[in-house]
C-alpha positions in Angstrom: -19.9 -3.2 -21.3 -18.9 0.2 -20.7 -15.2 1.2 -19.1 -14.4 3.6 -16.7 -13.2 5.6 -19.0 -16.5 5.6 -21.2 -18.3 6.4 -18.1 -15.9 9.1 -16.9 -16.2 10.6 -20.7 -20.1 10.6 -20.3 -19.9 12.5 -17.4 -17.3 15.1 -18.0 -19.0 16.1 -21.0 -22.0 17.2 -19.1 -20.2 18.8 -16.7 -18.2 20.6 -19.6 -21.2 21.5 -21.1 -23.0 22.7 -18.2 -20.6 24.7 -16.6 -20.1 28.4 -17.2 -17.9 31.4 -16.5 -20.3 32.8 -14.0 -20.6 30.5 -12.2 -17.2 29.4 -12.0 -16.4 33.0 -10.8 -19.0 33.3 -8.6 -19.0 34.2 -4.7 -21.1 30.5 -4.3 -18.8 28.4 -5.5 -16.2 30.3 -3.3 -18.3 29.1 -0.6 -18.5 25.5 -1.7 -14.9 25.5 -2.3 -14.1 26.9 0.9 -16.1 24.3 2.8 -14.9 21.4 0.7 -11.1 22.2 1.2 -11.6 22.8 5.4 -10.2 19.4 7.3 -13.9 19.4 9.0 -15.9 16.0 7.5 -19.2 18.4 8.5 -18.2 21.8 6.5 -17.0 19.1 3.4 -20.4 17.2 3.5 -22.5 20.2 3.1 -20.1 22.1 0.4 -20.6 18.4 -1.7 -23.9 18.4 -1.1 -24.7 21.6 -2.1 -22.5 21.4 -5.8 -24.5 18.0 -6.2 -27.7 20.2 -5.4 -26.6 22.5 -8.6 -25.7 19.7 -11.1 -24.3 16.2 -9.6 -21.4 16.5 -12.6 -20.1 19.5 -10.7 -18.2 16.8 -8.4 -15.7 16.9 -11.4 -14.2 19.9 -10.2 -12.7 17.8 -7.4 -12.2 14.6 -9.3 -10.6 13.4 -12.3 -9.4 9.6 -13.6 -6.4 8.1 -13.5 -6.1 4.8 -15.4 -9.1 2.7 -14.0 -9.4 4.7 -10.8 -11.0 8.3 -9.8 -8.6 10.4 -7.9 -8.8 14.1 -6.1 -7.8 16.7 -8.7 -5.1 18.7 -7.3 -4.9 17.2 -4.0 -2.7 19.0 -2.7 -5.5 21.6 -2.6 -7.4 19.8 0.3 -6.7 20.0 3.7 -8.0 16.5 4.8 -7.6 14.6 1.4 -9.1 11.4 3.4 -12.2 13.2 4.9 -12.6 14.6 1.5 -12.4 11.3 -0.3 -14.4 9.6 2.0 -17.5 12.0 1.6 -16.8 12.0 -2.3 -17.7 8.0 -2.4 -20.7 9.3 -0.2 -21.7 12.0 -2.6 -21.5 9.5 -6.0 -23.0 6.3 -4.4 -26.6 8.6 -3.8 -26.6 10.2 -7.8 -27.8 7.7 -10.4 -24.9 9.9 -12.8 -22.6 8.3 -11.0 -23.5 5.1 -10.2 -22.3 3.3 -12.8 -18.6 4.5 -12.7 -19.0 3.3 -9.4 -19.9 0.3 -9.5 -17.4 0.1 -12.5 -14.8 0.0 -9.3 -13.4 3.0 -10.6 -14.0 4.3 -6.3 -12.5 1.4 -5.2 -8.8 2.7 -4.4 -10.6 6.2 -3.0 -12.9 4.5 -0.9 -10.0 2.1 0.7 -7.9 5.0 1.7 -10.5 7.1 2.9 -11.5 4.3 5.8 -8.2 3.9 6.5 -7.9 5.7 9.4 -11.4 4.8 10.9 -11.1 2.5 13.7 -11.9 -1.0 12.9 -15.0 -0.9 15.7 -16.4 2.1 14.0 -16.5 -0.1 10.2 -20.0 -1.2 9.2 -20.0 -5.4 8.2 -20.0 -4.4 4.8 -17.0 -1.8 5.7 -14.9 -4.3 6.9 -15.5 -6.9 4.7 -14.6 -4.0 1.4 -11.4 -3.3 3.4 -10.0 -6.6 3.8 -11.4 -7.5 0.3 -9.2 -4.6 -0.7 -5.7 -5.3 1.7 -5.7 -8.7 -0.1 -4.9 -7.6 -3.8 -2.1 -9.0 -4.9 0.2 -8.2 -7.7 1.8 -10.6 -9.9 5.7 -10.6 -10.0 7.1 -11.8 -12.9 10.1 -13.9 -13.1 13.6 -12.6 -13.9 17.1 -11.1 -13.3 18.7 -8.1 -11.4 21.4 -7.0 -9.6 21.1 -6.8 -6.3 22.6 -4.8 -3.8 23.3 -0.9 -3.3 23.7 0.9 -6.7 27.1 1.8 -8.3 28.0 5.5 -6.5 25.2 5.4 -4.2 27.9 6.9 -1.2 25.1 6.1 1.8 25.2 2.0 1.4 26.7 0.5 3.9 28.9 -2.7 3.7 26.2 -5.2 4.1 24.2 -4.1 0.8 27.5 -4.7 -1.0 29.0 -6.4 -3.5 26.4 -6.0 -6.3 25.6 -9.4 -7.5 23.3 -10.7 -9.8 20.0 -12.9 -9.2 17.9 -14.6 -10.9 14.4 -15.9 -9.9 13.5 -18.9 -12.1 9.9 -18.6 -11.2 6.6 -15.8 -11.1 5.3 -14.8 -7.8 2.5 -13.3 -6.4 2.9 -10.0 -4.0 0.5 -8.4 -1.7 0.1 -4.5 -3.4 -0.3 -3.3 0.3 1.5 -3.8 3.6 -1.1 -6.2 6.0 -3.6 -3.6 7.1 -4.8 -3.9 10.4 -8.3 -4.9 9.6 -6.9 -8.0 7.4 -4.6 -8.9 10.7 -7.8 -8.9 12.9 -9.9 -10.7 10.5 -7.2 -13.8 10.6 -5.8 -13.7 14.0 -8.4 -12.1 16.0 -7.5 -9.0 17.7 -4.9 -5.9 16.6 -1.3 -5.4 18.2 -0.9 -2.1 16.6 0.4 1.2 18.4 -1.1 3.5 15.8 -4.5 2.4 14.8 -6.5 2.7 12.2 -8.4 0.0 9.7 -5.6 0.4 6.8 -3.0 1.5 8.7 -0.3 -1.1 8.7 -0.4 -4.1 11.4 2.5 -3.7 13.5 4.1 -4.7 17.0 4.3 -8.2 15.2 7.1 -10.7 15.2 8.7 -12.6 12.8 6.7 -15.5 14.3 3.2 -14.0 14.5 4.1 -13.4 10.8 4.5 -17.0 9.3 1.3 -17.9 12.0 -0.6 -15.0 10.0 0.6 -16.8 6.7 -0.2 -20.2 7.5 -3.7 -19.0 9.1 -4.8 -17.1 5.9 -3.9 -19.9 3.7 -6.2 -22.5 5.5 -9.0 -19.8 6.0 -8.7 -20.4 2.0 -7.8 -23.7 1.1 -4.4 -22.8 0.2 -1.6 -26.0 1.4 0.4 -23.7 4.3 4.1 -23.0 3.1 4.8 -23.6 6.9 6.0 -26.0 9.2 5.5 -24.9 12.8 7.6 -27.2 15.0 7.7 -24.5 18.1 10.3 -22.0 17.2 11.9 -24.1 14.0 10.0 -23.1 11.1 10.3 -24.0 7.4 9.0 -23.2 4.3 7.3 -25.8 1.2 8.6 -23.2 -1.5 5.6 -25.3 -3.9 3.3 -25.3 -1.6 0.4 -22.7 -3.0 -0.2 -20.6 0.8 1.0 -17.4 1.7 4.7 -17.1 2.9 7.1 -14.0 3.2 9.4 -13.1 0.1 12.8 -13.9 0.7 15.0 -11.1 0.6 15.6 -11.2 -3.2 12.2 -11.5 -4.1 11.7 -8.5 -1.9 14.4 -6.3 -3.5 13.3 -7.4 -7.3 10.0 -6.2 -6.3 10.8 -3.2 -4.8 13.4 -2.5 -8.0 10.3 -3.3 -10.7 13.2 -3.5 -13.5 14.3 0.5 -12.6 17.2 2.3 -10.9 15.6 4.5 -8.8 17.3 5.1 -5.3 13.5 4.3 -3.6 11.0 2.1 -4.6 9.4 3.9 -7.5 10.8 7.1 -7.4 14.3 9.2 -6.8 12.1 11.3 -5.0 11.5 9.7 -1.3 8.7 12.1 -0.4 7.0 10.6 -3.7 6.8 7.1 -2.0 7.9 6.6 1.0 6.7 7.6 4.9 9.9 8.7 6.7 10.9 10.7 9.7 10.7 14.3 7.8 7.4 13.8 6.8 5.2 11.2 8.8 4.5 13.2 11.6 6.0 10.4 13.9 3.7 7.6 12.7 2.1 5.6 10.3 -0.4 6.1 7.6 -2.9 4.7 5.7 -1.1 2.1 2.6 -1.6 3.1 -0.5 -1.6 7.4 -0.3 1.6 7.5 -1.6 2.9 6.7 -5.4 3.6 3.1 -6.3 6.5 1.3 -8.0 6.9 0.1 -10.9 5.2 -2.9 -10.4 2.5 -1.2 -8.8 3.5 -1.6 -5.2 2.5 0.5 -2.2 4.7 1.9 0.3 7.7 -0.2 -0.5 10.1 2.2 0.9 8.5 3.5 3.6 5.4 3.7 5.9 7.0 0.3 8.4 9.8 -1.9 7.7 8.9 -5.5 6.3 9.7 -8.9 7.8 11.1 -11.1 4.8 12.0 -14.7 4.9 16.1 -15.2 5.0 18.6 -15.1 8.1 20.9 -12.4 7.8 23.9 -12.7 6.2 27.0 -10.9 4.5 26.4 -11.1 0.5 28.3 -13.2 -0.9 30.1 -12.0 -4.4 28.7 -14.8 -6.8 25.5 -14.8 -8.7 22.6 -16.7 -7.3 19.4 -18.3 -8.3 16.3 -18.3 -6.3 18.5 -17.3 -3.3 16.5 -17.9 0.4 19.1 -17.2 2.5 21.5 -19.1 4.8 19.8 -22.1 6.7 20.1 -21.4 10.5 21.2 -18.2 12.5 20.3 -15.8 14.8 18.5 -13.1 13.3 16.0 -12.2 10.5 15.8 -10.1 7.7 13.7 -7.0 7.2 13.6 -4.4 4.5 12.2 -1.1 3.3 11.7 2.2 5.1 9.5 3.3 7.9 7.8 6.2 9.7 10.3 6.5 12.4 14.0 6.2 10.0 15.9 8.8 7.8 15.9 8.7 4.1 19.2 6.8 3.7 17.0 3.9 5.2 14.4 3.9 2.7 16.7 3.1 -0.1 15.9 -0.4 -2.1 19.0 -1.5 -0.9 19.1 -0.8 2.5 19.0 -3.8 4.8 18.6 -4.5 8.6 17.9 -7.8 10.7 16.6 -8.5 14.2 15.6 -11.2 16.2 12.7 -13.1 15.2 10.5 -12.9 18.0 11.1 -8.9 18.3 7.8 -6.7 18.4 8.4 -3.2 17.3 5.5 -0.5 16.0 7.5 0.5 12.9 8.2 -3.1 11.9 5.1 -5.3 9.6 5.1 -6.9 6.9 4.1 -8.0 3.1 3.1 -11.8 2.1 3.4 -13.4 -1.5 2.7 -16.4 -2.7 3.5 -19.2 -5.5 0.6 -18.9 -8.2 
């Protein structure tokens, strides 16, 4: 069975072939290009439609693959990389060229951003069902060590992500590659809490509470044993049990770490991978447009903050394994960056807590599992 990559050669050959310095420096495609690039979904449909009326392996100009998955060549070029992306998986789905990289999958990651900002009401059936198909990949997490806490010099930690201590995690675990979309939310519970809407948008406005109901739901929609016991406001958790739960706060900060040293989750760069006050535009975004971790991890440090399992507490200066917090107390855990916070609070390390039953639109979450 062919690859993506043997169908991506296939094509770019043609188009290799087939193109030609005349055309490539001619007014037309300065036309095409000039519609294509515009944030208008009408001026891009018609500049794609006319390079497919040329030669369908044209659309390479605008494409190339990364790994498994096609991606916009030179996005920065576009103006509305998500209109854009969205008429792309238009354009190849209608030309038998490309059919077969798409069907390969390869589109899969292009099409789920593009719908990300289309309101869940506006999805086909088939829409919806691809987007919560999508929002439940999960990544496997495999067991080991780390030091946790903020890193050696890093002068913006503050007290409560000290001393540096070392964990260990005795057993694999399974991690959700996105943030809870809103689509996935509404498919479980039944309607959308969000401020800022949009299908793949993060859920948000949810409380710690909502959260393990959201776990326990998903788990029977799928046969999974719920990790939770619901006894009112007293919750806890069968760590064996095979349904969805939160990471504690270890398994959270392993994850986000993906065995490097980077000040953000993935990068040392936060505009690389993380949705913060400078550049959000003062809310969230679709998961997944920004560069993963390590693990391959989306919006870890940054797009809303993420509910995790433990009570808060002070570190404590000796090692730990499979840490899950203290037993009781007053508030809960959540980590990573969000659209509304400064840079220092997108760092791995950063921590903050709240009461369990708050609600806030820059506050969601990620679920795991035990395989």
């Amino acid at each position: 069975m062919d690859t993506p990559q043997d169908h991506w050669d296939k094509i770019y050959t043609t188009y290799t072939q087939s193109v030609n310095d005349d055309f490539l420096k001619s007014e037309r495609l300065v036309k095409i290009d000039e519609l294509v690039y515009t944030d208008n979904i009408e001026n891009i449909r018609n500049g794609l439609t006319l390079m497919t009326t040329i030669a369908p392996e044209y659309l390479c100009r605008y494409l190339e693959l990364d790994g498994d998955s096609v991606v916009l060549r030179d996005v920065g070029t576009f103006s509305a990389p998500l209109l854009a992306e969205r008429v792309l998986v238009e354009s190849v789905k209608g030309e038998s060229m490309w059919l077969g990289l798409y069907e390969s999958g390869a589109f899969d990651s292009m099409h789920f951003r593009s719908l990300g900002d289309v309101s869940i009401d506006d999805l086909s059936e088939s829409e919806k069902e691809f987007c919560v198909r999508m929002a439940k990949e999960m990544v496997l997490i495999p067991k080991g060590e780390f030091m946790m806490g903020a890193l050696e010099g890093d002068d913006e930690a503050d007290d409560n992500e000290k001393p540096r201590h070392k964990v260990t995690l005795t057993r694999d675990f399974l991690l959700f590659k996105y943030q809870v979309t809103q689509a996935l939310w509404e498919s479980v519970m039944g309607s959308n809490p969000s401020t800022f809407r949009g299908a793949n948008r993060p859920v948000e406005e949810v409380s710690w509470f909502d959260v393990v109901d959201f776990c326990n739901k998903l788990s029977e929609l799928e046969g999974l044993e719920p990790a939770y016991t619901i006894d009112g406001r007293n919750v806890t958790c069968n760590w064996n049990a095979k349904g969805y739960r939160l990471p504690t706060e270890a398994e959270w900060e392993y994850s986000a770490r993906a065995n490097q040293s980077f000040l953000y989750a993935g990068s040392d760069n936060v505009d690389e991978v993380a949705w913060y006050d400078d550049n959000s535009g003062s809310e969230t975004h679709p998961v997944g447009q920004k560069k993963p971790n390590g693990f391959g991890l989306y919006d870890m440090s940054g797009n809303v903050r993420e509910w995790v399992w433990d009570w808060y507490g002070t570190y404590s200066s000796q090692s730990g394994i499979d840490l899950v917090g203290k037993e009781s107390g007053q508030f809960r855990v959540y980590r990573g960056g969000g659209w509304y916070y400064n840079a220092e609070g997108t760092r791995v390390s950063y921590r903050n807590y709240s009461g369990p039953g708050r609600e806030n639109c820059a506050l969601g979450f990620r679920p795991g599992r035990t395989p």
